[in-house]
N, C-alpha and C positions, 0 to 999 in steps of 0.2 A: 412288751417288746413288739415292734411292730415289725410286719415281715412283708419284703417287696415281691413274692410269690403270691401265683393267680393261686385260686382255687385248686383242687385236683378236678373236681368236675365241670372247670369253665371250658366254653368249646371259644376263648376268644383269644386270638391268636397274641403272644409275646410283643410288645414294642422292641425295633430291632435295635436298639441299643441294650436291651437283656435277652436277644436271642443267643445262642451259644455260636460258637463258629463250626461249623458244618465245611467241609472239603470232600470231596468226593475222592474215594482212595484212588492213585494215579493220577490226578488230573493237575494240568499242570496251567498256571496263568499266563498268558499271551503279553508281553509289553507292549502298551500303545503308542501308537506312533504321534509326535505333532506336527503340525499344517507342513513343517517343512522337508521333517524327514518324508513324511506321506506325499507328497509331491514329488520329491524327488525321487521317488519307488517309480510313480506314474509317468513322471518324466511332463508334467503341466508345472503352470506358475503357483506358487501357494495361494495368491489371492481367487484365481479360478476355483482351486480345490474347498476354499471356503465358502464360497459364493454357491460353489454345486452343493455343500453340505447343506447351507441354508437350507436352501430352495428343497433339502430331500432326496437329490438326485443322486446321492453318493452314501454307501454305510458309516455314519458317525456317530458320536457322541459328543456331547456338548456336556463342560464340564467349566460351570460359572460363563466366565465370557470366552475360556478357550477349547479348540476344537480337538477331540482325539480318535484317532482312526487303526483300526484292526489290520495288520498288514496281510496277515489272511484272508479277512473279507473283501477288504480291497482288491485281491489278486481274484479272487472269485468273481467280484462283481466283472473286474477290467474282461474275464473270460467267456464270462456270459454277455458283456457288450462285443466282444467280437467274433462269437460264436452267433449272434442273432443280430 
């Protein structure tokens, strides 16, 4: 019988398709925004808001060809741009 478990004494870490799901107790998952809802948070055109992701200049994540933004970090970034 073959068995899909490492060693006990391997130090090499699980492929994340057999790692176990881990949540940290309390913590709760943020829903991410798209190009348009995130725009309309910021109050710009969607296409700017992509163009700034591109480029880096905005907190994103890219996920295949679409964009998705933290409306937290967003709020934090817009804070720190108008604080400095």
């Amino acid at each position: 019988m073959k068995s899909n478990l490492q060693n006990v004494g391997s130090n090499a870490p699980l492929p994340i398709s057999e790692q176990p799901n881990r949540v940290m107790p309390g913590a709760q998952c943020e829903a991410l925004l798209d190009s348009h809802e995130a725009a309309q948070l910021l109050r710009i055109h969607p296409k700017t808001l992509q163009r700034m992701a591109r480029k880096g200049e905005i907190p994103a994540i890219q996920i295949g060809k679409l964009w998705r933004f933290s409306s937290s970090a967003l709020l934090l970034w817009q804070q720190q741009k108008l604080a400095g």
